[in-house]
C-alpha positions as CSV (number, residue, x, y, z in Angstrom):
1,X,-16.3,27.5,-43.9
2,X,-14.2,29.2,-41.1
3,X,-14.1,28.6,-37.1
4,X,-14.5,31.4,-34.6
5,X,-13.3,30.9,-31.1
6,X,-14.7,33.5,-28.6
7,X,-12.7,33.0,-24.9
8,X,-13.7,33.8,-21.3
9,X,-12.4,37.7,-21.5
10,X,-14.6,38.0,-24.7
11,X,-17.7,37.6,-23.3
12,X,-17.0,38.4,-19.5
13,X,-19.7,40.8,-19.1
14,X,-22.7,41.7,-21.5
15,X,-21.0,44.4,-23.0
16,X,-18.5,41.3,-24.2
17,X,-21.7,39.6,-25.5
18,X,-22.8,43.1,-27.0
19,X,-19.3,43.0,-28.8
20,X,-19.3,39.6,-30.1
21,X,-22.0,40.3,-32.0
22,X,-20.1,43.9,-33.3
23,X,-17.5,41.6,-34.3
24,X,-19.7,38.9,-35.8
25,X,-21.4,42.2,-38.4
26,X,-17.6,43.4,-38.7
27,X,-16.3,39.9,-40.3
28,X,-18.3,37.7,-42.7
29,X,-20.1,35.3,-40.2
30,X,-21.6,33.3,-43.1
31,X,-20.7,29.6,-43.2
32,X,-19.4,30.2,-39.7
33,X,-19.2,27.7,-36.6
34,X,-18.6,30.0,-33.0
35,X,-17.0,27.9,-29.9
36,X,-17.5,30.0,-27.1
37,X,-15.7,29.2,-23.6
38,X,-17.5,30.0,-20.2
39,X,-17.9,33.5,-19.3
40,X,-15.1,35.5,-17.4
41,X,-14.2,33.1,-14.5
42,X,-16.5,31.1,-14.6
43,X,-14.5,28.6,-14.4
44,X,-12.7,29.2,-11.3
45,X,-16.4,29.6,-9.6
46,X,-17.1,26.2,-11.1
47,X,-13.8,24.4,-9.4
48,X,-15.1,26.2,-6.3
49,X,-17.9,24.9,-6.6
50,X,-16.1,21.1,-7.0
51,X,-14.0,21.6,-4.1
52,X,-16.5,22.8,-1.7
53,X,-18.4,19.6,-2.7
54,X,-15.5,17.6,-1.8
55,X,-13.9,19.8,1.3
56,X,-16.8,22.4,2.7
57,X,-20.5,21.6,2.0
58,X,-21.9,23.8,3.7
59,X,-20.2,26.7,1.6
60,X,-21.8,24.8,-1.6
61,X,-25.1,26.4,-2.1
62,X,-23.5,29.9,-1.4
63,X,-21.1,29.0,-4.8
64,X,-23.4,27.8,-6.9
65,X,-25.4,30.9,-6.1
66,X,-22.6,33.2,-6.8
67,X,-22.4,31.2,-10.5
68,X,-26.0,32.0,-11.0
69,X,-26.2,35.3,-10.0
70,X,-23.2,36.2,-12.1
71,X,-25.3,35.0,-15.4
72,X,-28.6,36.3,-14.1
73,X,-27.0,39.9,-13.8
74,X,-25.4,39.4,-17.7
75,X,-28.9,38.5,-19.3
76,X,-31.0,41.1,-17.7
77,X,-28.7,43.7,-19.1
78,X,-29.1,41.5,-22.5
79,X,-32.6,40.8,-22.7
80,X,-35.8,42.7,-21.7
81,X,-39.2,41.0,-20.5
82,X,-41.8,40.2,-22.3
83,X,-43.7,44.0,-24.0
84,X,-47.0,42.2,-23.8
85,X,-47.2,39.9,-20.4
86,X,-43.6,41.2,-18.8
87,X,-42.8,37.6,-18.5
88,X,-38.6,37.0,-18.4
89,X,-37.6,36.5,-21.2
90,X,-37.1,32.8,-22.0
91,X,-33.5,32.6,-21.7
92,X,-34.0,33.0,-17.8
93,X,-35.7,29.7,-18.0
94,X,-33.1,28.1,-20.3
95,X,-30.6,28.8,-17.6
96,X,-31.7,28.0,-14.7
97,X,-33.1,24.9,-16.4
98,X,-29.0,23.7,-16.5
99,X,-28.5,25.0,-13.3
100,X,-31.0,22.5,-11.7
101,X,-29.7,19.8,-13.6
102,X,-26.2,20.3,-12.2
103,X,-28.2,20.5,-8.7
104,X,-29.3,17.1,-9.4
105,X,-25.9,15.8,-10.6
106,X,-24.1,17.1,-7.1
107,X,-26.8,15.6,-4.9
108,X,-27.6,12.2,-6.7
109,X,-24.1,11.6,-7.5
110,X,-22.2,8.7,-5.7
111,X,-18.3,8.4,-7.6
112,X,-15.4,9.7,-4.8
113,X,-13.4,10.6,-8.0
114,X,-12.2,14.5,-7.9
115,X,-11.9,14.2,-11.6
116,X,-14.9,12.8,-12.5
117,X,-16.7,15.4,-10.7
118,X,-15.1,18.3,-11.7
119,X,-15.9,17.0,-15.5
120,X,-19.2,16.8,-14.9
121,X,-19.8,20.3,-12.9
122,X,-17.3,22.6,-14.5
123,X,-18.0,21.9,-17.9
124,X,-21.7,23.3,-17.3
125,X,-20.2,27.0,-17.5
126,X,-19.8,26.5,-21.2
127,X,-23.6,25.2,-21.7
128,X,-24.3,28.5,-19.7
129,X,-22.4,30.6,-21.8
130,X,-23.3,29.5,-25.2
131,X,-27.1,29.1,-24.5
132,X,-26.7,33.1,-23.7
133,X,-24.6,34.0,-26.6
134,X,-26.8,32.1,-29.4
135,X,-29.9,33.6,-27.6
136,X,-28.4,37.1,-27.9
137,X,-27.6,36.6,-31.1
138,X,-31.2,35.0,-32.3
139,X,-32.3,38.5,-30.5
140,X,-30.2,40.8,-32.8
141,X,-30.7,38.9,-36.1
142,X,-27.9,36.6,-36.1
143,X,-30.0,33.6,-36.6
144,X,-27.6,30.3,-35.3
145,X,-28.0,27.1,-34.4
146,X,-26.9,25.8,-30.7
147,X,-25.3,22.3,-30.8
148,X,-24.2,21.1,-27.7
149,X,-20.6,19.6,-28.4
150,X,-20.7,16.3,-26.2
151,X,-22.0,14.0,-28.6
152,X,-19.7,15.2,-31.2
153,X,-16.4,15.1,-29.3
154,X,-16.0,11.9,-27.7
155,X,-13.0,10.8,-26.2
156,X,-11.1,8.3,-23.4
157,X,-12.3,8.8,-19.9
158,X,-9.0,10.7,-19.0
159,X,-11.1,13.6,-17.5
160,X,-9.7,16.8,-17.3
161,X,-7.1,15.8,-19.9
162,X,-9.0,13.7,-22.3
163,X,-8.0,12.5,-25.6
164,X,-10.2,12.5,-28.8
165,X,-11.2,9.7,-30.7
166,X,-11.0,11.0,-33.8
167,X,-12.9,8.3,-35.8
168,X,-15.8,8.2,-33.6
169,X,-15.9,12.5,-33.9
170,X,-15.1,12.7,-37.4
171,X,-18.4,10.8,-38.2
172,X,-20.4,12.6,-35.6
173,X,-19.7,16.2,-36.7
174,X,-20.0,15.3,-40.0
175,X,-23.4,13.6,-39.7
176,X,-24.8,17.2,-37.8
177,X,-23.1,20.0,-38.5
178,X,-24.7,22.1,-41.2
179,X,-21.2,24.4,-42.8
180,X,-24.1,26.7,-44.8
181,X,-25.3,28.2,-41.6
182,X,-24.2,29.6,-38.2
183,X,-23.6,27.5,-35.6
184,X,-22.8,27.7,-31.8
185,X,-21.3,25.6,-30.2
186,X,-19.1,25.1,-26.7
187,X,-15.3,24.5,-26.7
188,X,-13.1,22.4,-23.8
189,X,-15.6,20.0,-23.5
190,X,-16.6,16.1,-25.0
191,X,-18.0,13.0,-23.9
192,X,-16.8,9.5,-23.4
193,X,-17.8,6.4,-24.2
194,X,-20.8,6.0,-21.3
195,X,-21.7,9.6,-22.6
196,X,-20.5,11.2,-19.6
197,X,-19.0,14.9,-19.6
198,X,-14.9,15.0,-20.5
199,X,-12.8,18.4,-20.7
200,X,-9.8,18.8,-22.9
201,X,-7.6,20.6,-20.6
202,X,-7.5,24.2,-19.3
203,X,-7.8,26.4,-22.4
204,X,-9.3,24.0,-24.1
205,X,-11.3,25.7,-26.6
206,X,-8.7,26.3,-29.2
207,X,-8.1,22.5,-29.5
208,X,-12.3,21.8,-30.4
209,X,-12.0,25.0,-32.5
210,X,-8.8,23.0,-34.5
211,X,-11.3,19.7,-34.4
212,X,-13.8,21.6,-35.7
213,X,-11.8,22.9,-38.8
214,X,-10.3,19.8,-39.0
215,X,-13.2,17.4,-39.5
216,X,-14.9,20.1,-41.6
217,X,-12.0,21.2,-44.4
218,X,-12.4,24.8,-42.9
219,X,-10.9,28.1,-44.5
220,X,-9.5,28.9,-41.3
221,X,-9.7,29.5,-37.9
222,X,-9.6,32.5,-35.7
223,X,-9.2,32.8,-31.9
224,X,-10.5,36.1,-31.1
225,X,-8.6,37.7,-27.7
226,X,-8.0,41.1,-25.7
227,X,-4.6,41.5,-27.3
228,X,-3.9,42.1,-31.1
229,X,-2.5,38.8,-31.5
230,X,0.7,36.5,-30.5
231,X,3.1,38.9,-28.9
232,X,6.4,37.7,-28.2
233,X,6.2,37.6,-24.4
234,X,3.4,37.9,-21.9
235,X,3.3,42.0,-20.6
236,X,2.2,40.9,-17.5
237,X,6.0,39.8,-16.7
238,X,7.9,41.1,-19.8
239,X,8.2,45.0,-20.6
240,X,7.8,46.2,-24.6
241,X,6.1,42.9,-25.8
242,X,6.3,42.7,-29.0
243,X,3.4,41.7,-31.8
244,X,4.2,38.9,-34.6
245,X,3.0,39.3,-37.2
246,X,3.4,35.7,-38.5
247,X,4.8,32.7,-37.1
248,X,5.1,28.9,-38.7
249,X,3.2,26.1,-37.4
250,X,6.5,24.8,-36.3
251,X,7.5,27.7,-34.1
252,X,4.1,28.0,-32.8
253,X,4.1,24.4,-32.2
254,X,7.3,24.9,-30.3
255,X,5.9,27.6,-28.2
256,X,2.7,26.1,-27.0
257,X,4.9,23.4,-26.0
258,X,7.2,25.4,-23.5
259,X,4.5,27.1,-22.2
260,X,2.8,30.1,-24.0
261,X,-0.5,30.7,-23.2
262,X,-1.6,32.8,-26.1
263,X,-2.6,29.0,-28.0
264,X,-3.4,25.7,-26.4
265,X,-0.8,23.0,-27.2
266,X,-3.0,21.0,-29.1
267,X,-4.9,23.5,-30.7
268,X,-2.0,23.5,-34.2
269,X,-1.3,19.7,-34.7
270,X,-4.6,19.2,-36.8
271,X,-4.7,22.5,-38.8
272,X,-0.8,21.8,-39.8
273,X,-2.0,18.5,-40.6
274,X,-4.0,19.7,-43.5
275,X,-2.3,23.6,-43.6
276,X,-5.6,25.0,-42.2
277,X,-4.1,29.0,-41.2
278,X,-4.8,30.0,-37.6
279,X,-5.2,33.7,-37.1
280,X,-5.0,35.5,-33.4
281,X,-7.2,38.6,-33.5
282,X,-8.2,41.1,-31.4
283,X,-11.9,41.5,-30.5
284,X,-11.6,45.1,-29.6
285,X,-10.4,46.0,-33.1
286,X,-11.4,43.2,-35.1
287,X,-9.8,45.0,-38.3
288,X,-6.7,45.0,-37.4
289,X,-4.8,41.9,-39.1
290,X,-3.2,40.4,-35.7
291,X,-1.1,37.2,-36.3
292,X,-0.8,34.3,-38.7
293,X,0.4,30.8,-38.1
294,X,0.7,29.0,-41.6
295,X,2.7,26.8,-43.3
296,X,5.3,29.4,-44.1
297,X,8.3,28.9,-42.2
298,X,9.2,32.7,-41.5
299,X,9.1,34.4,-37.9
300,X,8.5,38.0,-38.6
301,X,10.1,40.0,-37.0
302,X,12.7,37.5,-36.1
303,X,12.6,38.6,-32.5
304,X,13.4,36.6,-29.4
305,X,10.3,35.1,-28.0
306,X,9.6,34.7,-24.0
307,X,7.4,32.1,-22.0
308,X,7.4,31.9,-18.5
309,X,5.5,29.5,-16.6
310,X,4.9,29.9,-13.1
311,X,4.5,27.4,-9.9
312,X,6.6,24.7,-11.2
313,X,8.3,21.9,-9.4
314,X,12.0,21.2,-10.2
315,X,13.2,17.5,-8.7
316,X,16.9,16.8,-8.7
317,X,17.0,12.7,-8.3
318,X,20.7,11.0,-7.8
319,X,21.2,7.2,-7.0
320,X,20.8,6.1,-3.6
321,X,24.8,3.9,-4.1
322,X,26.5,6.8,-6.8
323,X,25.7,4.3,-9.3
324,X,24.8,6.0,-13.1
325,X,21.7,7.1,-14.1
326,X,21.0,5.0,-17.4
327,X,17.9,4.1,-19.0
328,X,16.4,1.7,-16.5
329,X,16.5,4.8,-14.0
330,X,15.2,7.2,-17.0
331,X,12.4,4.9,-17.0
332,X,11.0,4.0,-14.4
333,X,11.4,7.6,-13.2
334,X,9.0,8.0,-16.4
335,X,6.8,5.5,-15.7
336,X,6.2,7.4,-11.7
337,X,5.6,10.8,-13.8
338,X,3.5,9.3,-16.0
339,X,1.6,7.1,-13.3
340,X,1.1,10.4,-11.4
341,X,0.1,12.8,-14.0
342,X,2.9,14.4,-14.0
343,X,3.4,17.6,-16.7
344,X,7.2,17.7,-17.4
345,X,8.0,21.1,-19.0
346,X,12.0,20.4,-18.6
347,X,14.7,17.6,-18.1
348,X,18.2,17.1,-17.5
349,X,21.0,14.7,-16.5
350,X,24.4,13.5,-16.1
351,X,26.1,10.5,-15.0
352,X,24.6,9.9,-11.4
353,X,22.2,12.7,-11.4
354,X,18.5,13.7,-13.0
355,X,16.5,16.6,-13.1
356,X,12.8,17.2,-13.7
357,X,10.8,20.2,-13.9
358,X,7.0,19.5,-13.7
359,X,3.8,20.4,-13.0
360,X,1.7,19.3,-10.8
361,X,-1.5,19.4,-12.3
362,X,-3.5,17.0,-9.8
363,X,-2.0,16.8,-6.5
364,X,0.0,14.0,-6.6
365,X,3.4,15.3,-5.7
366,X,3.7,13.8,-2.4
367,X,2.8,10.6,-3.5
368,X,5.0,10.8,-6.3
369,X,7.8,11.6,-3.6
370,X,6.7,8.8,-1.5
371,X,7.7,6.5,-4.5
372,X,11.0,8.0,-6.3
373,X,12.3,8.1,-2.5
374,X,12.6,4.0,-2.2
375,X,15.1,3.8,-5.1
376,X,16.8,7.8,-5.0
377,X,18.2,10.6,-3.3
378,X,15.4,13.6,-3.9
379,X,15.3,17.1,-3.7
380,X,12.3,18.8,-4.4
381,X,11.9,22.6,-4.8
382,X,8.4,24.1,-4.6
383,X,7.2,27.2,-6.3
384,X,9.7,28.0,-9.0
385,X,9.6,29.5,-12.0
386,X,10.7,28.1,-15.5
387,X,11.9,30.5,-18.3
388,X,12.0,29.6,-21.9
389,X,13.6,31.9,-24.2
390,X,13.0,31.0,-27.8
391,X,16.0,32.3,-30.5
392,X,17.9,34.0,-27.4
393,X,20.5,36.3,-27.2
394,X,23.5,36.4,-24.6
395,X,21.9,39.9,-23.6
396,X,18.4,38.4,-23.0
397,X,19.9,35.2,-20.9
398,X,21.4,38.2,-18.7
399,X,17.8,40.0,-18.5
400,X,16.8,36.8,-17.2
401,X,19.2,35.4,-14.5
402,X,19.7,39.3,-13.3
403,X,18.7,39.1,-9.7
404,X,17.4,35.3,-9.4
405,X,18.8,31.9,-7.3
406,X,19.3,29.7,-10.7
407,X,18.3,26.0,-10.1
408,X,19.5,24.6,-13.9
409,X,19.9,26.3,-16.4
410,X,19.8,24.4,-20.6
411,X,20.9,25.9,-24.0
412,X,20.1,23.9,-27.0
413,X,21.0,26.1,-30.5
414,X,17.4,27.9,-30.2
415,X,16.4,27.5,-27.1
416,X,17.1,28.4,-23.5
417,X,15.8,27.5,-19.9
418,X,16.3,28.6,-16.6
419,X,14.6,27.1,-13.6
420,X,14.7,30.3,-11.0
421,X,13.8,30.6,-7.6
């Protein structure tokens, strides 16, 4: 069996639909299982829509509109009316069927909790998406079978970072997913255990398309993008990006860790686990070979790799009395980032000084100020940027600083970063 992940710029418009299924007669799509994300933006509409339903009701109908609309205008370029009674086609019903369900979630719902909501509403762009894409494919012969992924992923009630139970989903996919037949199915999303909606983080898809392999002994998975596979820096920052053509678990592991988007840091812990190959291909030339993460432990070419992650926050925390930062500092400094939801991306310290670089994924930063200030001295600087540069050169380090106000800078033997303002 092998796992296909299909991502927002795959199927952004229907001519991404009409390509999916180009792709799908390209590859052998027998014995397959498709996670597809939500189409295009969708979810940056749908966290509109969750923040108008917190901060501006009055704009809310207006966004959930725009969502709509956006899928209406995809299907009727997909699917004509009925020959015989010019009736919609079905799929119009399908649709707007989840659409007034999420109506009745935002107007009978009663929890104040931001995160709760946004689970609830945002994961609804994937049920969108896939109930298009398996219709469109039922349409052109591709006969599949939707399976709504909730049920089969459960998890904590972290929401918007949830974390899998593995025994309770091991069991469930197992029990209903057929591996003889074509499946469809959404990624990012789960359930917890009161069977409400979870997420698995931004870019969550490639982690349920690892699950996925994982619980089922797959061949192999492939995430499917608009680039021929893992380049060695993003080209929207870095000129002459370079393709790899294979990287080890460990390197990609160490990648998605400092940052790189191309693979969700998740996504390779369960397919090294039971050396389940990941390939990156493009979906505009699916015959091209793109990029292979396996077990072996080459980089080729051995080139150095470039992650940049944008609208960081770097604190720089020294004792109120010039005493030493030791480990009861460390760790209740921890404990504050932790408490907060704080993603750290980079640290550093010396005797009576500690610097964090983080990411604040949910708002909390004044509140985590508030605290840290009773027992430290803090500087905080907003908006910065944090380079990593994997297997660096001294030229490449130059590249980098030419030009920027350097906040801390860290070399380990294979790794550099530079917090920049």
């Amino acid at each position: 069996m092998q796992i296909f992940k299909f991502g927002g710029a795959s199927v952004k418009d229907a001519q991404g639909v009409i390509n999916l299924v180009r792709v799908l007669k390209t590859v052998d799509s027998k014995n397959t299982l498709i996670v597809v994300s939500a189409m295009g933006k969708t979810t940056n509409a749908m966290e509109e829509v969750v923040n108008n339903y917190f901060q501006n009701k009055p704009a809310l109908q207006s966004s959930l509109q725009e969502v709509k609309k956006f899928h209406n205008t995809i299907m009727l370029e997909l699917f004509d009316p009925d020959t015989a009674t010019l009736e919609p086609h079905p799929i119009f019903k399908k649709t707007n069927d989840l659409f007034n369900e999420l109506a009745a979630f935002l107007k009978s719902n009663k929890s104040p909790d931001y995160n709760f909501v946004y689970d609830q509403v945002v994961g609804f762009g994937e049920l969108v998406s896939t109930t298009i894409v398996s219709a469109y494919l039922n349409e052109t012969g591709l006969k599949n079978t939707w399976v709504d992924v909730r049920p089969l992923i459960k998890t904590d009630s972290y929401y918007r970072r949830a974390h899998v139970d593995w025994d309770q989903t091991q069991k469930a996919i197992k029990k209903e997913i057929d591996p003889n037949i074509l499946n469809i199915t959404q990624g990012f999303l789960g359930s917890d255990a009161n069977n409400f909606t979870t997420t698995l983080g931004r870019e969550g898809s490639d982690y349920t398309a690892a699950i996925f392999a994982y619980v089922l002994n797959a061949e192999s998975v492939t995430i499917w993008k608009d680039v021929e596979g893992v380049l060695n820096a993003d080209p929207r920052y870095f000129e002459n990006a370079q393709l790899l053509n294979h990287i080890s678990y460990r390197e990609a592991i160490e990648l998605a860790f400092y940052g790189a988007t191309v693979i969700h840091p998740k996504t390779l812990q369960p397919l090294q686990r039971k050396e389940i190959p990941l390939f990156v291909k493009s979906f505009l030339n699916p015959e091209l070979p793109g990029t292979k993460i396996s077990k072996d432990p080459k980089l080729s070419p051995q080139t150095p790799c470039f992650i940049v992650k944008r609208n960081q926050v770097l604190l720089s925390l020294s004792s109120l009395d010039f005493s030493y930062i030791v480990e009861e500092n460390i760790s209740h400094i921890f404990n504050l980032l932790h408490k907060h939801k704080m993603k750290v991306d980079a640290i550093q310290n010396s005797a009576i000084s500690f610097s964090v670089c983080i990411e604040d994924l949910y708002n909390n930063l004044e509140n985590l100020l508030q605290e840290l200030k009773a027992k430290f001295k803090v500087t905080s600087y907003e908006d910065v940027s944090l380079y990593t540069i994997r297997h660096y050169t001294d030229k490449t380090i130059r590249d980098i600083e030419k030009g920027k106000t350097l906040l801390l800078k860290q070399l380990t033997p294979e790794t550099m970063q530079l917090v920049t303002k």
